[in-house]
Structures are given as structure tokens and as C-alpha cells.
Rosetta silent file (secondary structure, phi, psi, omega in degrees, C-alpha in Angstrom):
SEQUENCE: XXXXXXXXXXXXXXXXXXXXXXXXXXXXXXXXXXXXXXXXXXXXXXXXXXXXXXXXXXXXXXXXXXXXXXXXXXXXXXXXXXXXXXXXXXXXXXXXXXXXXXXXXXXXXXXXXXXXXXXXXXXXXXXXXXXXXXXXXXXXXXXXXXXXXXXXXXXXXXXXXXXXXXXXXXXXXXXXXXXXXXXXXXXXXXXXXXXXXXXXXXXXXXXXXXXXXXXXXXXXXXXXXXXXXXXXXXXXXXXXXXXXXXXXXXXXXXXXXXXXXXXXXXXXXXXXXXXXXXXXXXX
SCORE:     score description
SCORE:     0.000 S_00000001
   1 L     0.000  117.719  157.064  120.642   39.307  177.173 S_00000001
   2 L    -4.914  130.131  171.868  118.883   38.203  174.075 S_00000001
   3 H   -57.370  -69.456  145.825  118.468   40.394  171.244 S_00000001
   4 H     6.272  -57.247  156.127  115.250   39.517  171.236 S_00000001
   5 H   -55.297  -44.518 -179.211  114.806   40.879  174.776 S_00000001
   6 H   -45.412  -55.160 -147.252  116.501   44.073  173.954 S_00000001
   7 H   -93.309   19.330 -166.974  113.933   44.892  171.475 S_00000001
   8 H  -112.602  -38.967 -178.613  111.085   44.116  173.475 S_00000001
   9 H   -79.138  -13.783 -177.371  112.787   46.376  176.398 S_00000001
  10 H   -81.048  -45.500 -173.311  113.506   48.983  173.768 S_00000001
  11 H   -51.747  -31.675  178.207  109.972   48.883  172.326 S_00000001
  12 H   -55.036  -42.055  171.388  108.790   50.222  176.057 S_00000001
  13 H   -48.718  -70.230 -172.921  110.658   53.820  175.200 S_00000001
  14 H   -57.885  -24.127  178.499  108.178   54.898  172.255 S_00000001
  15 H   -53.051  -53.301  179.923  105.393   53.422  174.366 S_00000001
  16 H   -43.147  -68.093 -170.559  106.470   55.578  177.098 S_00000001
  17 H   -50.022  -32.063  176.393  106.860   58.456  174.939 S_00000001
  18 H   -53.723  -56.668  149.541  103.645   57.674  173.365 S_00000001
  19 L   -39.817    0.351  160.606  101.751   58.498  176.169 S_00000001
  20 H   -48.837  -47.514  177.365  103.144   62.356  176.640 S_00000001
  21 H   -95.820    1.767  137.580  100.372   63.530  175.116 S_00000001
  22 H   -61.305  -79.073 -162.548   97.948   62.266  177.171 S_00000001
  23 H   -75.921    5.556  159.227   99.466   63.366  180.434 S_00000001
  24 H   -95.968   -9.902  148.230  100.253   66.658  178.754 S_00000001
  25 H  -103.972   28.987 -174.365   96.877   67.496  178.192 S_00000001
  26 H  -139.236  -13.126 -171.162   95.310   66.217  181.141 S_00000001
  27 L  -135.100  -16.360 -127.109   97.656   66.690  184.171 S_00000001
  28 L   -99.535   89.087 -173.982  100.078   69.406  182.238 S_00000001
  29 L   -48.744  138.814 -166.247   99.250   73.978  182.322 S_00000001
  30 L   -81.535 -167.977  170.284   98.824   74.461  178.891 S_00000001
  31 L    49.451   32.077  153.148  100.800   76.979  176.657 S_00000001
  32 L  -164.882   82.919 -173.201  103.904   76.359  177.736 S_00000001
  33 L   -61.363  -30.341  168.377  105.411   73.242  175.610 S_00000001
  34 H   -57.068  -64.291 -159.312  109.239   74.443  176.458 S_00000001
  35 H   -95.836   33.433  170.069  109.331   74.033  179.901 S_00000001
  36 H   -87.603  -73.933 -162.330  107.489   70.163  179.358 S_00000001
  37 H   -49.391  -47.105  173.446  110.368   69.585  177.393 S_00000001
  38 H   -70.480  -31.139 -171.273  113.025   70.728  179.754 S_00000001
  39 H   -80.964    2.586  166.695  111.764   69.442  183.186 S_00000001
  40 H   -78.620  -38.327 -163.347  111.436   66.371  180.897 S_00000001
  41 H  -105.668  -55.548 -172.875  115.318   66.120  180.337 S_00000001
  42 H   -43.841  -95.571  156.675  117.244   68.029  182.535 S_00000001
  43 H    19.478  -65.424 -167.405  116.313   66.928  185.849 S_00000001
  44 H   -77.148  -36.422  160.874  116.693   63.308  184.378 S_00000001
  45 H   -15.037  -68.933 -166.889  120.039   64.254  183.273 S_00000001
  46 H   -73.467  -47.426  128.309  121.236   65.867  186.527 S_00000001
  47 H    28.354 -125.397 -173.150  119.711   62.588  187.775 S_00000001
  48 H   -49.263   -7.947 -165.151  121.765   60.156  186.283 S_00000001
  49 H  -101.316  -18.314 -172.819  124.873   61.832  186.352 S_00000001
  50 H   -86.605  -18.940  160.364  125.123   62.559  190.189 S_00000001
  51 L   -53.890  -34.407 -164.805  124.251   58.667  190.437 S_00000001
  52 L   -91.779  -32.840  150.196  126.836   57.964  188.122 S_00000001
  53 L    68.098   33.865 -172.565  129.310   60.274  188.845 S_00000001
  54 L   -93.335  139.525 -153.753  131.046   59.078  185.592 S_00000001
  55 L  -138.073  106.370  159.365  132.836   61.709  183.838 S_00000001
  56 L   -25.491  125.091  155.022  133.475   61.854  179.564 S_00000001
  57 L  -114.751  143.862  176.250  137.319   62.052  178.518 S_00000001
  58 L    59.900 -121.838 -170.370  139.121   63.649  176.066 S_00000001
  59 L   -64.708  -41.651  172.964  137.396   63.518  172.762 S_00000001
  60 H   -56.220  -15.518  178.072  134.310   62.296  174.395 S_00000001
  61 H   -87.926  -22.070  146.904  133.181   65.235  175.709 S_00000001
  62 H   -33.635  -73.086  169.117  132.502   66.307  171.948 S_00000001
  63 H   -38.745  -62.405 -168.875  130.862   63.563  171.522 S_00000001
  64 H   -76.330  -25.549  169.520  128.467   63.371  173.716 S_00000001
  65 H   -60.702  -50.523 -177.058  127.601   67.365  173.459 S_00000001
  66 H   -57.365  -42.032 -162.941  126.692   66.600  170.165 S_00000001
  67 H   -99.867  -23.824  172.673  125.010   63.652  170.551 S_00000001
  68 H   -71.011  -57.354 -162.941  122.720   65.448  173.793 S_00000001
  69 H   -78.435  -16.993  146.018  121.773   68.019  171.152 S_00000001
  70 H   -77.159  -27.930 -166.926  120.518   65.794  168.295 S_00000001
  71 H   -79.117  -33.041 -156.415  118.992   63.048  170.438 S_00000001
  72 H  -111.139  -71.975 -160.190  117.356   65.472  173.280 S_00000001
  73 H   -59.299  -66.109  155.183  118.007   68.851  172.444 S_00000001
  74 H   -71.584  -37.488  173.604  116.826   69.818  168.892 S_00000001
  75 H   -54.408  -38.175 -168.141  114.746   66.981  168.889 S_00000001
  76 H   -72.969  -84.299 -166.364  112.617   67.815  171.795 S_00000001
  77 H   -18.918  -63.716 -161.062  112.544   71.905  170.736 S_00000001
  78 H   -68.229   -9.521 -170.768  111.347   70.836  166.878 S_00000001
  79 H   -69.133  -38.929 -163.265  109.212   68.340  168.320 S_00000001
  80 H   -75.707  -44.969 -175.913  107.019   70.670  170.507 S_00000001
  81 H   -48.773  -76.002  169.942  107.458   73.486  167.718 S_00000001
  82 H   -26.948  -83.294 -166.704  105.672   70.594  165.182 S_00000001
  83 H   -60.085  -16.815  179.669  103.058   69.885  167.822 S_00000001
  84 L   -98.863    4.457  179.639  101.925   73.058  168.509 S_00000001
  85 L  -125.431  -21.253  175.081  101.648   74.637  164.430 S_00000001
  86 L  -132.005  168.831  176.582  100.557   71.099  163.085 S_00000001
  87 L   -62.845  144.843 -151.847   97.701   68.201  163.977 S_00000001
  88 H   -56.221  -38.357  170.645   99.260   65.622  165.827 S_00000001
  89 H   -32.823  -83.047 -178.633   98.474   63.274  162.755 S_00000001
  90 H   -87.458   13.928  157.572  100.799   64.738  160.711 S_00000001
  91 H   -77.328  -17.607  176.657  103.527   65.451  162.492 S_00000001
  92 H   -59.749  -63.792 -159.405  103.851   61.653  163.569 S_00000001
  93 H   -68.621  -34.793 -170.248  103.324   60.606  159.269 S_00000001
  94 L   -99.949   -4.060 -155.549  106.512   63.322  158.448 S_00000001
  95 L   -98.779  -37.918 -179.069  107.842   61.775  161.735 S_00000001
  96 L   -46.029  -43.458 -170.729  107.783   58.589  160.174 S_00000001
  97 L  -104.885   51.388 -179.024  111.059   58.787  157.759 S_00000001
  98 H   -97.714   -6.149  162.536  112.854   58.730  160.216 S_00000001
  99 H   -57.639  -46.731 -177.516  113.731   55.069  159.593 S_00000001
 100 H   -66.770  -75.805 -169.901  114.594   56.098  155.989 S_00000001
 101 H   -41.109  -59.730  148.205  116.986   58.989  156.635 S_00000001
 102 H    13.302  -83.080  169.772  118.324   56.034  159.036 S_00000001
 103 H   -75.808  -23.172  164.105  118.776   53.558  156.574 S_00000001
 104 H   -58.196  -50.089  174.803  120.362   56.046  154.572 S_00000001
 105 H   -82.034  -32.109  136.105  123.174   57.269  156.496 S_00000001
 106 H   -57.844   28.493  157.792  123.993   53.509  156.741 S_00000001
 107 H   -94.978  -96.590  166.518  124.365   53.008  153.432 S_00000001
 108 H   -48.325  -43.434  169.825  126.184   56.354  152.561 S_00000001
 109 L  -106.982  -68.420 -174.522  128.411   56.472  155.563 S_00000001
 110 L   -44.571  -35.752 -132.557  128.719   53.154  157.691 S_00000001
 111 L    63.643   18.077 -168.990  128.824   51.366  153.927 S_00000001
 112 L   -82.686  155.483 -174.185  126.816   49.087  154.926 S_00000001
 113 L   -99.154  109.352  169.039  124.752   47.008  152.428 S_00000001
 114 L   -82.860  135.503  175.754  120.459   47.289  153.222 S_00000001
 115 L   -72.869 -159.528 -169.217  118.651   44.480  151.740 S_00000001
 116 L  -101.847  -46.072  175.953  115.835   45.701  149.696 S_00000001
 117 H   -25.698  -51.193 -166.430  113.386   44.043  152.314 S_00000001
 118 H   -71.302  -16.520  172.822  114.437   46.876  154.717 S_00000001
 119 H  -101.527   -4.549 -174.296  113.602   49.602  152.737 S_00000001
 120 H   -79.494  -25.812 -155.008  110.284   48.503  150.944 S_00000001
 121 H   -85.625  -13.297  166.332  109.617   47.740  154.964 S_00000001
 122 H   -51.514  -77.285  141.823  110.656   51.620  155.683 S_00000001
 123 H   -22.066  -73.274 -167.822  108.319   52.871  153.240 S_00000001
 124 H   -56.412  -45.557  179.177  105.589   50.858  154.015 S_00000001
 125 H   -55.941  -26.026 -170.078  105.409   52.049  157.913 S_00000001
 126 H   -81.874  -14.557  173.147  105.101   55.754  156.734 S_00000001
 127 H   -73.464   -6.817 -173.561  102.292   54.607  154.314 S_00000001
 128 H   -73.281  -40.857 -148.362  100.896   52.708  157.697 S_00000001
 129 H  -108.634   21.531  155.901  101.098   55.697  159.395 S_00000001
 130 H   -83.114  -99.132 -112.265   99.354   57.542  156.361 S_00000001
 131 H   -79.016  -78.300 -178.477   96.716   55.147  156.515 S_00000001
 132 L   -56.879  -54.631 -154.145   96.050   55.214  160.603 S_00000001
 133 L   -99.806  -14.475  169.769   96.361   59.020  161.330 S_00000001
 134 L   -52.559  156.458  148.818   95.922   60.894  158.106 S_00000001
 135 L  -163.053  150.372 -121.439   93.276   63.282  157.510 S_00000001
 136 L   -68.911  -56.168 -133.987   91.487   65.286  154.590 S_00000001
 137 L   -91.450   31.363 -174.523   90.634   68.493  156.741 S_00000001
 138 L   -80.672  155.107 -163.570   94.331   68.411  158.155 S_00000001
 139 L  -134.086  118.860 -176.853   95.871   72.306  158.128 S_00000001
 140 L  -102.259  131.846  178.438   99.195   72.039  156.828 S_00000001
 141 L  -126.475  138.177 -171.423  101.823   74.994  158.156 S_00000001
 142 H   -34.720  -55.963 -175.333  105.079   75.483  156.792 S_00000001
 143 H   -72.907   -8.721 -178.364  107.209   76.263  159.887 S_00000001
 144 H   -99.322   -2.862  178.455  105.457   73.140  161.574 S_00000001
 145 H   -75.122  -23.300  172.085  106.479   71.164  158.484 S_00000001
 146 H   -63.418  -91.932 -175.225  110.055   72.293  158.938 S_00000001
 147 H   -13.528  -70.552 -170.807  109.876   71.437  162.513 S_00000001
 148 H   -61.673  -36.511 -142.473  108.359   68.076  162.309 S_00000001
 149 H  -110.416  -35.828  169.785  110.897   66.942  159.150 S_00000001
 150 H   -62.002  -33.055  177.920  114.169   68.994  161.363 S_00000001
 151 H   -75.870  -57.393  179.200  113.526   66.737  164.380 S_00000001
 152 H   -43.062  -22.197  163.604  113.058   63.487  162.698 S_00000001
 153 H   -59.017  -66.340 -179.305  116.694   64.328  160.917 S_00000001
 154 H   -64.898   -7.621  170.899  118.038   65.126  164.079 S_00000001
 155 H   -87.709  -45.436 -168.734  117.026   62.114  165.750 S_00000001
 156 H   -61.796  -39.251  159.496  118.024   60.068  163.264 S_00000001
 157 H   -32.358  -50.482 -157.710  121.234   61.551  162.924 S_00000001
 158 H   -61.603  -68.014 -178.641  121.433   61.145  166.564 S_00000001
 159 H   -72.665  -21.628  171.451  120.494   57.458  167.005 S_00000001
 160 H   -71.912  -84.377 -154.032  123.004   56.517  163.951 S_00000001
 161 L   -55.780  -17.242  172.319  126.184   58.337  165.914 S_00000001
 162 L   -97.359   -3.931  163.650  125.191   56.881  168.957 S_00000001
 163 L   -82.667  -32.262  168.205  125.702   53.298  167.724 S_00000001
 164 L   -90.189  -13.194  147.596  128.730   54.251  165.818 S_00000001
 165 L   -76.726 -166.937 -177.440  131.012   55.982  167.969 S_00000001
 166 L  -169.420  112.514 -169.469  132.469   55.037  170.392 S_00000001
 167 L  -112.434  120.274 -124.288  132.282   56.359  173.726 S_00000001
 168 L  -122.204   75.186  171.989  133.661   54.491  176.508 S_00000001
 169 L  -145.558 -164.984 -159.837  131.112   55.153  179.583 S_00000001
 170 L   -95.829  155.295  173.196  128.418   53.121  181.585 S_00000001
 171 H   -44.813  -82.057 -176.756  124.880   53.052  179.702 S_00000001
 172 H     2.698  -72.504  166.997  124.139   55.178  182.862 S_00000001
 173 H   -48.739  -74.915  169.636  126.499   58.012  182.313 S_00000001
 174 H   -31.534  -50.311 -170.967  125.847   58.131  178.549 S_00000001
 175 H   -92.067   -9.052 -176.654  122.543   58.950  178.706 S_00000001
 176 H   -60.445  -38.789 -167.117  122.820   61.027  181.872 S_00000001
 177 H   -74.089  -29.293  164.105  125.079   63.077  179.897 S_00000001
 178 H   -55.857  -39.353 -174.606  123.047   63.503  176.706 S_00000001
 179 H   -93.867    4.840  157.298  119.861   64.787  178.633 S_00000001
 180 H   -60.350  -84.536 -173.652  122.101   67.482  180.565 S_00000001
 181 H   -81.401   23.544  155.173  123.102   68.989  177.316 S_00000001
 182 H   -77.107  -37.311 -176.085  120.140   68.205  175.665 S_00000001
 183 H   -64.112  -62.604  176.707  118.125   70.045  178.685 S_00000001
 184 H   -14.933  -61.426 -173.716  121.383   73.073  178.230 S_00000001
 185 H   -57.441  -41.729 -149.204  119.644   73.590  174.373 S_00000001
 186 H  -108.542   22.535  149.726  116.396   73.765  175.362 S_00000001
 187 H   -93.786  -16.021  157.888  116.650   76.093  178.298 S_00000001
 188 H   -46.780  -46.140 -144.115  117.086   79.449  176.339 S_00000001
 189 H   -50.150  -60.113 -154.883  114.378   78.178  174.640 S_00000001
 190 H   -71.461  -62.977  175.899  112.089   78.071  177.413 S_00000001
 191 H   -30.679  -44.825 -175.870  113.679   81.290  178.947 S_00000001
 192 H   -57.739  -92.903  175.239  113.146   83.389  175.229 S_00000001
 193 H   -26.179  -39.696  163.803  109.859   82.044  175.279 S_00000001
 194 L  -171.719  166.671 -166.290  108.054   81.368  178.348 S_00000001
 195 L  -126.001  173.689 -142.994  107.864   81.623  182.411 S_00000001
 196 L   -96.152  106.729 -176.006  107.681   79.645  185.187 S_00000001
 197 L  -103.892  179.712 -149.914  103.577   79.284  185.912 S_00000001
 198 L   -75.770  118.349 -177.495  101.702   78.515  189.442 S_00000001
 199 L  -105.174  150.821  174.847  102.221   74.697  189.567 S_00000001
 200 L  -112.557  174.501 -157.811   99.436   72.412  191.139 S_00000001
 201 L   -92.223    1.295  134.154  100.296   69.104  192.574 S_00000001
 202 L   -45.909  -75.865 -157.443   98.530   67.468  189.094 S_00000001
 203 H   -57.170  -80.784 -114.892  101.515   69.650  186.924 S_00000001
 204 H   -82.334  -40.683 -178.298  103.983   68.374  189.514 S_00000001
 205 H   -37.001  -62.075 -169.274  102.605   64.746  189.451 S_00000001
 206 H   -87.827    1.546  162.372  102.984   64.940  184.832 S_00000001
 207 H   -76.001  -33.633 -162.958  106.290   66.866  184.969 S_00000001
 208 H   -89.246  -10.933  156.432  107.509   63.985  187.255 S_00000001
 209 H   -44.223  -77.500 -132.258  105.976   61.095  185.201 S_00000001
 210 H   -83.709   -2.179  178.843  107.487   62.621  182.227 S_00000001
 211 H  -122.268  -21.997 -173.695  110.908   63.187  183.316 S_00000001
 212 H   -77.480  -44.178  160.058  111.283   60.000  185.692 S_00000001
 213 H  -108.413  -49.885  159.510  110.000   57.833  183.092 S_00000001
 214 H   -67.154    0.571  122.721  109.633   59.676  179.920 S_00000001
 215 H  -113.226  -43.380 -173.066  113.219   60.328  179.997 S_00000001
 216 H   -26.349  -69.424  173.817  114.853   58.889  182.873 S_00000001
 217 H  -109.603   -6.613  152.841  114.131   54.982  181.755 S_00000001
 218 H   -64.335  -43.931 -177.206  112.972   55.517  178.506 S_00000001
 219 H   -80.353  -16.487 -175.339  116.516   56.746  177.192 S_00000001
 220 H   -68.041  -61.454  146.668  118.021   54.730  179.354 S_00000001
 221 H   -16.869  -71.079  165.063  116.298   52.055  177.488 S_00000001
 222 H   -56.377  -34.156 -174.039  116.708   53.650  174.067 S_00000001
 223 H   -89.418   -5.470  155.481  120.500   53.924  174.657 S_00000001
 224 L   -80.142   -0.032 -166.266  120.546   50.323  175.556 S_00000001
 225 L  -136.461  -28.562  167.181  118.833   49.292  172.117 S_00000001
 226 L   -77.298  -46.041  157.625  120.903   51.438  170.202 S_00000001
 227 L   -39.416  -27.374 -165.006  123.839   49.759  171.505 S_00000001
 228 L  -113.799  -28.421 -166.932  122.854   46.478  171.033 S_00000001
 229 L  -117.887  159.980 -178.690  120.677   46.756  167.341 S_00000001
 230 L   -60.490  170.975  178.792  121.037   47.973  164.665 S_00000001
 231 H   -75.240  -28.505 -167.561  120.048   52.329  164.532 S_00000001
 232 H   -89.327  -29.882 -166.411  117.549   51.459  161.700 S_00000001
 233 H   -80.442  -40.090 -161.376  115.550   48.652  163.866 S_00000001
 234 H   -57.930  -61.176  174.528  115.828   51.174  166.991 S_00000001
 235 H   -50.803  -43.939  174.968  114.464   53.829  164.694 S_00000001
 236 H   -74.548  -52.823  176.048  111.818   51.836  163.309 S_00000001
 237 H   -19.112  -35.318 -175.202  110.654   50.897  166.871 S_00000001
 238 L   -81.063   12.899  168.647  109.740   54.416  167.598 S_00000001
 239 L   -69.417   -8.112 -175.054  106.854   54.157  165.411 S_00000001
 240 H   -75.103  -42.636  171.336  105.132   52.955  168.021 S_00000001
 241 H   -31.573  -55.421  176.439  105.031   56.263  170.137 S_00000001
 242 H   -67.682  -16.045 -171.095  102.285   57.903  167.709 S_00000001
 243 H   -86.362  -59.057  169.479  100.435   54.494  167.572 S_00000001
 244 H   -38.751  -73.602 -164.576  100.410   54.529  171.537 S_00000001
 245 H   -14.622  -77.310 -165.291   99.443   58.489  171.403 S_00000001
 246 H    -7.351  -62.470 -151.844   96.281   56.766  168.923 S_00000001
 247 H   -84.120  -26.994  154.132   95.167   53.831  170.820 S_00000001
 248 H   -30.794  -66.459  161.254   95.256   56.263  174.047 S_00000001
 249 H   -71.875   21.751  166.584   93.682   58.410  172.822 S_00000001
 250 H   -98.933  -54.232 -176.637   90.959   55.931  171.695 S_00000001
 251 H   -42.189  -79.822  158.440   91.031   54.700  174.925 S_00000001
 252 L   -42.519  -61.547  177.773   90.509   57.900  177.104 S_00000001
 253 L  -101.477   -9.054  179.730   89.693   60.399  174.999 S_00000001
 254 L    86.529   -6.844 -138.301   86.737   58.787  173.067 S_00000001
 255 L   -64.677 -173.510 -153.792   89.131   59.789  169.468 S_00000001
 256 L   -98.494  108.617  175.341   87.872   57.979  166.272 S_00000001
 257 L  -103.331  155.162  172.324   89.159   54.352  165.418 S_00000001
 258 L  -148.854  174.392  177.383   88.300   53.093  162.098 S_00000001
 259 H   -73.407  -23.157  166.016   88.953   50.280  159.724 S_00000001
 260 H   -57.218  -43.368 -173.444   91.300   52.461  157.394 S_00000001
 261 H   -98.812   -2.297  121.347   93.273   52.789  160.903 S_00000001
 262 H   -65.565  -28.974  176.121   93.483   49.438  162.006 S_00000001
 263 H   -51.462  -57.470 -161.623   94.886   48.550  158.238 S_00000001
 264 H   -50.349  -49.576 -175.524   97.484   51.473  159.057 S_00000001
 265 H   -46.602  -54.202 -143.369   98.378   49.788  162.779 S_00000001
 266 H   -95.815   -8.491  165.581   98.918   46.335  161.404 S_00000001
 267 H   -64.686  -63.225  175.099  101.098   48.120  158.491 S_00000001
 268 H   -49.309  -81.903 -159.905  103.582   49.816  161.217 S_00000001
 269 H   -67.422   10.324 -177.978  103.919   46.412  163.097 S_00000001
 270 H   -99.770  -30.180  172.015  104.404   44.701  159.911 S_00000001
 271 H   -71.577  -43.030  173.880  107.303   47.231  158.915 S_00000001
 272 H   -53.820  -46.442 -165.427  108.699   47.006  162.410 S_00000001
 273 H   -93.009  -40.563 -167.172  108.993   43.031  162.469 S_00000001
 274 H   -86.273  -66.760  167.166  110.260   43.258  158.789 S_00000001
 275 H   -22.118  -64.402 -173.190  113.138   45.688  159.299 S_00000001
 276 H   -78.568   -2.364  109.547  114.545   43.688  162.189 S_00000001
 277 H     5.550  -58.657  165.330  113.976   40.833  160.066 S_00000001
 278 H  -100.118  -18.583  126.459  115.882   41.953  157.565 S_00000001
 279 L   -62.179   37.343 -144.601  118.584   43.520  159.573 S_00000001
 280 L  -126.683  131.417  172.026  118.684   41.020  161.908 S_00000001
 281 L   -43.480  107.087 -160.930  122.742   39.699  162.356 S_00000001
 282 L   -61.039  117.380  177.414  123.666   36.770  160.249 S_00000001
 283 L   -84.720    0.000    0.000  124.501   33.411  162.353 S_00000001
């Protein structure tokens, strides 16, 4: 399949994802962000793996433990943590350098050489995504600053180690196996934290959007794009998930578009096309 293709099939995951917050405040019982996250992975997890019925060896089962609990597991927890202590603006904008951290650990660890392009192009999405979602009257809190700056690390971590090891199981498997023990992390959570409330056939409707597609064939997706692209173009791709959230919520919700926030939009998809651009495999 084209590269090309890939990243057009990859680009559908942040879209997906983008859209969470929509159907978590409209089809979702509020106050209880934990169990969103788990009936978002687990499920898809348990899912894929009794389809797949493909089973990690040796050294692999490390792996992949590891690799469930930065991509799914701490990500999802700090993510929720982040959305619920800061405005959705800026956890997306600290959300942002997650390209950077990215580009970093390929550099410092792979060795790999980044052209300069890719990091001025790095930069430039989190000033896009300054530009679209900042604002003055924003209430900044510590622990959600933590939160928001601990996931993006752990994803990024996450999506670099899943291009660079090397784990020998069907796309299928792989990701089945990451959102098991990503769901594993995050069900103390939800236990510590919060119970099991009266569901109405709306909550069953956006838990099963959100785990059939907002994990199921979104990671499936993402783990198919990591595989194929580089970790930093994968990484930049997910900027699009707060820029869907936006234009949803423009859509839907009535929220505010402005010309400062079209500038920001056409900044992200200018960083996005310039990373893989500049990463893009020498013929």
C-alpha cells in the first residue's frame, strides 16, 4: 500500500479520537472519566485478541506490557486527569510537543539525523495550536499541567518503541494486546475512583462508539502507521484530534471560530505536511 495511503488511513485515528469529546458530553453520564477510558480499551482489547487468538513469545510479552501502558494505559489515565483540572484548549497546546519529545528520542536514541525542516515544522504546529485554541481567561492548574505534559511523554515514548522494536505478531494481535494491558492500568483507576452508574441505552450507544471505533479501528490504524512511517510523522498526525474536537465543536456546539483560529488550523496542517515532507524516505 502506498505510503501515501497509510497516512491518509492513519490520519482517520486522531479524527476518530477527535470526536470523544463530543460523544462524551452528549451521549456519555458525566463524572466518571475512568470508566470512559476503560470501556474504551479493554473491551477492544479482549476484542481483538479472542479474534486473533495470537499469543506474544518470549521477550515479547515485555514488550508489549510496556508498550499497552505507555500507548493506552498512562496515556488514557493522564489524559482524562488533564481534561478534567484544565480547559480543553490547553491541554491539546501542552499536548502538542508531543512531536518534539518524538523527534527527540530519534535523534538521541535511534541516531538518526532530523533535518532542520522537521523541527522548525514541530514547533510551528504547537504555535498553530497556540494560535487556534489559546485563551487569555484560561485557568491554569498544576496537577492538570503535569497530567497533560505526563501523557504526551508517554505517548510519545510509546509510539517511538512501537516502531522500533520488534515484535513479531499480526497488526491484529499487537494492538489487541496493548489495549488489554492498557485497559489492566486503568482499571484500579476506575475501581479507586469511581462506580459503575445506571446506564441508558444513549451511555451504551457512546461507550460502544468509543471503544468499537475509538479504539478498536483507530489503534488498529495507528499501529498500522507506526509501522509503516516514521513515529515523528505518526505523532505529528495526531494533531488533528484537538482540531477535530474544534471544528466539532463549531459545528454542534455553536463554540467560537475566529480568524486568529483559522491562522492556527492552516499552521497545524502546514506542520503536518512539512514533517512528512521532511521525513519522508529518500528514493
Amino acid at each position: 500500500m502506498p505510503l501515501f495511503i497509510i497516512a491518509l488511513l492513519t490520519a482517520l485515528t486522531p479524527i476518530m479520537w477527535g470526536s470523544t469529546y463530543i460523544v462524551t458530553t452528549e451521549l456519555l453520564p458525566s463524572g466518571h472519566p475512568f470508566l470512559a477510558a476503560l470501556l474504551r480499551v479493554l473491551p477492544a482489547g479482549i476484542l481483538l485478541i479472542l479474534w486473533t487468538r495470537k499469543f506474544p513469545k518470549g521477550k515479547e510479552w515485555l514488550k508489549v506490557i510496556i508498550l499497552g501502558i505507555l500507548n493506552i494505559g498512562i496515556f488514557q489515565v493522564m489524559l482524562f486527569v488533564a481534561a478534567y483540572r484544565l480547559p480543553g484548549g490547553l491541554a491539546a497546546i501542552l499536548g502538542a510537543i508531543q512531536p518534539i519529545i518524538v523527534l527527540v528520542l530519534m535523534a538521541s536514541i535511534a541516531k538518526m539525523r532530523i533535518p532542520s525542516a522537521a523541527w522548525i515544522a514541530a514547533i510551528v504546529g504547537v504555535i498553530g495550536m497556540v494560535a487556534m485554541l489559546y485563551s487569555p481567561n484560561m485557568q491554569v492548574d498544576f496537577i492538570g499541567v503535569i497530567a497533560a505534559l505526563l501523557g504526551a511523554l508517554s505517548m510519545a515514548c510509546g509510539t517511538f518503541l512501537s516502531r522500533f522494536w520488534r515484535v513479531d505478531l499480526p497488526l491484529t494481535a499487537f494492538t489487541g494486546w496493548q489495549l488489554f494491558f492498557g485497559g489492566l492500568i486503568i482499571l484500579p483507576v476506575f475501581l479507586s475512583f469511581e462506580s459503575w452508574p445506571e446506564m441508558t441505552l444513549k451511555n451504551i450507544l457512546g461507550y460502544s462508539y468509543l471503544c468499537l471505533f475509538g479504539a478498536l479501528l483507530a489503534y488498529l490504524l495507528w499501529f498500522q502507521g507506526i509501522k509503516r512511517l516514521s513515529p515523528a510523522v505518526v505523532s505529528s498526525i495526531g494533531l488533528l484530534s484537538p482540531v477535530t474536537a474544534f471544528f466539532l465543536g463549531w459545528i454542534f456546539l455553536g463554540e467560537r471560530l475566529t480568524l486568529v483560529s483559522m491562522i492556527g488550523f492552516i499552521m497545524i496542517l502546514g506542520s503536518i505536511y512539512a514533517i512528512q515532507k521532511a521525513l519522508r524516505p529518500k528514493s
